[in-house]
Structures are given as structure tokens and as C-alpha cells.
N, C-alpha and C positions, 0 to 999 in steps of 0.2 A: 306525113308519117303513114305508108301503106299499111297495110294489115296481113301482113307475112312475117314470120321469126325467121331468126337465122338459125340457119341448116345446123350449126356445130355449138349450139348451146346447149351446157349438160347439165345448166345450175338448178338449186329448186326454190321455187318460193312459194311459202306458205302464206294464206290468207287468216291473217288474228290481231290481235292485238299483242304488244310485246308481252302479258302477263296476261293469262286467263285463270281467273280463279278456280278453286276446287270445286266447284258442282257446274264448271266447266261453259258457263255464261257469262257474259261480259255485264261488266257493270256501269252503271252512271255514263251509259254511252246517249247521246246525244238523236234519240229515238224519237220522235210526238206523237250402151245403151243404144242401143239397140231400142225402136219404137214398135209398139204393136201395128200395123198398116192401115187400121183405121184413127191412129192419130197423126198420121203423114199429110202435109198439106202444102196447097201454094197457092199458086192465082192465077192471074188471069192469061188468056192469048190474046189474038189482037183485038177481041173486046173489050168496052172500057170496063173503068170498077165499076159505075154503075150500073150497066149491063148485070154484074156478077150478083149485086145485091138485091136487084129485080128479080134473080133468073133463082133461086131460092140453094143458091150454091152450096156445097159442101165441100168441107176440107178433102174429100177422097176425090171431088172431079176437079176440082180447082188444079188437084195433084197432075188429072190426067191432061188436062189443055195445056199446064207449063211444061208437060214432055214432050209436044208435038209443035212447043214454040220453034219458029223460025226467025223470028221480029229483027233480028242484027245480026249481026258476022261473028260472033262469039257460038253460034249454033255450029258452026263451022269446023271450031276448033276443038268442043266438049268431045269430051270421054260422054260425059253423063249430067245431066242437070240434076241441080241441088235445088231443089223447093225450099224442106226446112225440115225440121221435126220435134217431135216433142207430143205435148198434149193437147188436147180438143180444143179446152174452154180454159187458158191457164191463167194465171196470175199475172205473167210477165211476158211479153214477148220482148226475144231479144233482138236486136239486127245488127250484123257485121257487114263487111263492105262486100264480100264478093269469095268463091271461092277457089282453096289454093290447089296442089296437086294430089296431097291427099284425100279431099274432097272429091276434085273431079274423079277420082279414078273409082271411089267406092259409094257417088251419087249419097253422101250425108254431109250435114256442116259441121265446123268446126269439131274435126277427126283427128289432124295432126299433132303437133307439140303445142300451139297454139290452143286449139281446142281442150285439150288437158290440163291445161293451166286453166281457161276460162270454166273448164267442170268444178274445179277448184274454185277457182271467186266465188262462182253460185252457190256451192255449196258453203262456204262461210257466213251467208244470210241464207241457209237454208231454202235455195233454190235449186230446183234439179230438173234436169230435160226430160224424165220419167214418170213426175208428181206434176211442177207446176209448173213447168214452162215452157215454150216453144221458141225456139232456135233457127233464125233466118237470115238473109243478106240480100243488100239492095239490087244486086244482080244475081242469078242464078246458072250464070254459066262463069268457068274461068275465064279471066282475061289471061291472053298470053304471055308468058315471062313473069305472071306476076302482079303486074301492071296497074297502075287504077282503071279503073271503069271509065270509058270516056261518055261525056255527056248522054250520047245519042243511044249506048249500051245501056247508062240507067234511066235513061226512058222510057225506051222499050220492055223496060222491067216493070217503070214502075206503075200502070194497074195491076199488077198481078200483087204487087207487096199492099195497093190499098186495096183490092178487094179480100186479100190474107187478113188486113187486122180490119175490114168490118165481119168476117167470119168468127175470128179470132176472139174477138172483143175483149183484149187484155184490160187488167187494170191499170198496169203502166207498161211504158216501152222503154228498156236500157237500148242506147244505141253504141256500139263498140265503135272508136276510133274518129279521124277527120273526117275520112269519106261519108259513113252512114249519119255521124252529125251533121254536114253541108249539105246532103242530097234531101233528108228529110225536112232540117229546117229552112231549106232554099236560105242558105247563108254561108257567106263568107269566113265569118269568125272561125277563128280555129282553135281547135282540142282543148289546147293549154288555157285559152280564157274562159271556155264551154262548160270542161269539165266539172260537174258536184255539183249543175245547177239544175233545181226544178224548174223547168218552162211545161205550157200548156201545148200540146200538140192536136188539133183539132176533138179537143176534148178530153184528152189521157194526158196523164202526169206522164213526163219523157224526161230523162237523164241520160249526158252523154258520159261514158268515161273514156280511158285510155285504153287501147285494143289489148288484150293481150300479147300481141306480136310485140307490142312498145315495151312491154315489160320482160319476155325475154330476151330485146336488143339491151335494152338498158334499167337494172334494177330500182335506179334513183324510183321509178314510177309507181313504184311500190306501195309508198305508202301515200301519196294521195288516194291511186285507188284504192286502197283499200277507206280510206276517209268517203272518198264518194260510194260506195258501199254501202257503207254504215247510213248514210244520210237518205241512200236508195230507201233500205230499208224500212226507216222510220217513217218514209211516207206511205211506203207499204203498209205496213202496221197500222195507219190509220184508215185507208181505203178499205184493205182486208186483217185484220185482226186474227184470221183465221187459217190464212194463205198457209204456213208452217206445216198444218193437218193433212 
């Protein structure tokens, strides 16, 4: 399941529960933009991540080495590379697989139909790319046609995403779709058995869900995501209680 919608989708779907009460908070749920240019961030070039956390990095140079990446043939083909964006020091970072053409042409992520629907998820737990979150993908240049990322492209990416989240230092990582769940958990499993679950990612609470692109191909996905949502949340709530402010 790539991480692209289809071009001629017009439907909308909102993120809630079928009934929200009148003071407009859910209940008995199951709980326990445009960026300012110094919260724009990325990572590494052909140094490693450790390099990056030696080298006493900030999200604004980290920005400028993944512009002048060359690392694989996807260099070849950008418009523009997509670092990520959002905030400094946020709550959550996000990762999707890679970006599409709206993306490349205007160098941010998740911009297009897909991206509007995911401002939408976030925003249902109170997540936003302006307050508390940052917004990335396991590769930072488009693949062509679309295409998954082939091994040797999310390679070459990936110091640049882990010297991003020792920067970063999120309190949990949402990973959007198969791709950004396989590459990070080095696992086979796919989406559909993945998704809603906490696992432990070198120290940060990580949940995979279903891409947005899966939910304007097919609305069935609806409401799982939104269940894995809700369950994000709650563990939100306990790490940061405060994250919402």
C-alpha cells in the first residue's frame, strides 16, 4: 500500500467519533502552515548520525547538508528535497514514506490531498505541524512515478532521519503506512497486523497507522484509524499530559 491518493478523489472524511457530545470532548474513550525557517529541519549527508550528534547539530544545518545530498539517483530526479517541518522540540514526530508531486515541486511534506487529510487526523488529538509536531519521510527526495523507495534510496536517507529524531527528541514517533513502518522497524510485518500497536523504538513509544493515501483509496480505513488515534493519544497523555498547550 504506497503512500499516494488517487488523483480524482473528492470525498471528505472527518476524524471523531460518531457522536461527540456538547462541550465537544469525547468521552469514556479508552485514554491511560507554512513553518517559521528556524523550525525546518533534516539530517544528515554522507556522515553518519553519529557524526551528527557529536557535531552538536541543529535542525537549521542538518536542513542545509540534506540540500546538498547526492547519496542516490533520486538527487537526480527532485524538483526540490523535502527534509520535514514543523517544530523544534515537538511532541510527536511524524514519518511517511517518501514524497509525492506536490511535495517535490514546493520542497514541504505532506501538501497535497493526502497531506490535508493527515492535518485533519492530527488535528482530532490535538496535534498540529505549527504547535507540536514535526513532519518527515523516510526519504527525502521523490521517487519516480510515485514508486516505493527502493532499499538502497532509504539508505541513503536513513542517517539523515536518525540524526532528525536524536535532534528532535520526540516523545513518540506516529509512522504513516507499510513503507515508514518496515523501514523503521527493519520488519516484514505489514500495516494491517502493525497497525494500533505500541512497540518500543530505540526508546520512544512508536505507532504505526494507515497512510492517509489508504484512506482516500478506500474509506473502510476509517475507522481503525481513527481507533489507532485514540490509543496514540492515550499514551500521549501519559508521557506528556501537557502536549495539548
Amino acid at each position: 500500500m504506497t503512500g499516494y491518493a488517487c488523483e480524482n478523489f473528492s470525498g471528505e472524511i472527518n476524524f471523531c467519533d460518531d457522536e461527540i457530545p456538547a462541550n465537544g470532548k469525547l468521552e469514556n474513550e479508552n485514554f491511560s502552515s507554512s513553518p517559521n525557517s528556524n523550525e525546518m529541519g533534516f539530517v544528515q549527508n554522507s556522515s553518519t548520525a553519529q557524526d551528527t550528534q557529536n557535531s552538536g547539530a541543529t535542525i537549521e544545518s542538518i536542513a542545509q547538508k540534506i540540500s546538498l545530498c547526492q547519496n542516490c539517483i533520486l538527487a537526480k530526479t527532485r524538483k526540490n528535497v523535502v527534509p520535514g517541518e514543523g517544530v523544534a522540540n515537538p511532541a510527536v514526530l511524524v514519518i511517511g514514506e517518501g514524497p509525492g508531486a506536490d511535495e517535490d515541486a514546493q520542497g514541504r511534506p505532506f501538501v497535497g490531498k493526502a497531506g490535508q487529510l493527515l492535518d485533519k487526523m492530527l488535528a482530532a488529538i490535538n496535534l498540529h505541524r505549527e504547535k507540536n509536531c514535526f513532519i518527515a519521510n523516510i526519504v527525502k527526495c521523490r521517487p519516480p512515478m510515485n514508486r516505493d523507495p527502493s532499499p538502497e534510496e532509504c539508505a541513503a536517507c536513513s542517517a539523515f532521519l536518525q540524526a532528525q529524531i536524536h535532534v528532535l527528541k520526540p516523545k513518540m514517533i506516529l509512522a504513516l503506512g507499510r513503507v515508514a513502518l518496515q523501514k523503521l522497524l527493519d520488519t516484514s510485518i505489514g500495516i494491517t497486523k502493525m497497525h494500533g500497536k505500541i512497540v518500543d523504538y530505540k526508546g520512544i513509544p512508536f505507532m504505526a497507522t494507515f497512510h492517509p493515501s489508504a484512506l482516500l483509496r478506500d474509506e473502510t480505513y476509517k475507522r481503525p484509524a481513527w481507533e489507532d488515534l485514540k490509543i496514540f493519544r492515550a499514551k500521549l497523555l501519559e508521557i506528556c499530559p501537557n502536549y495539548e498547550s
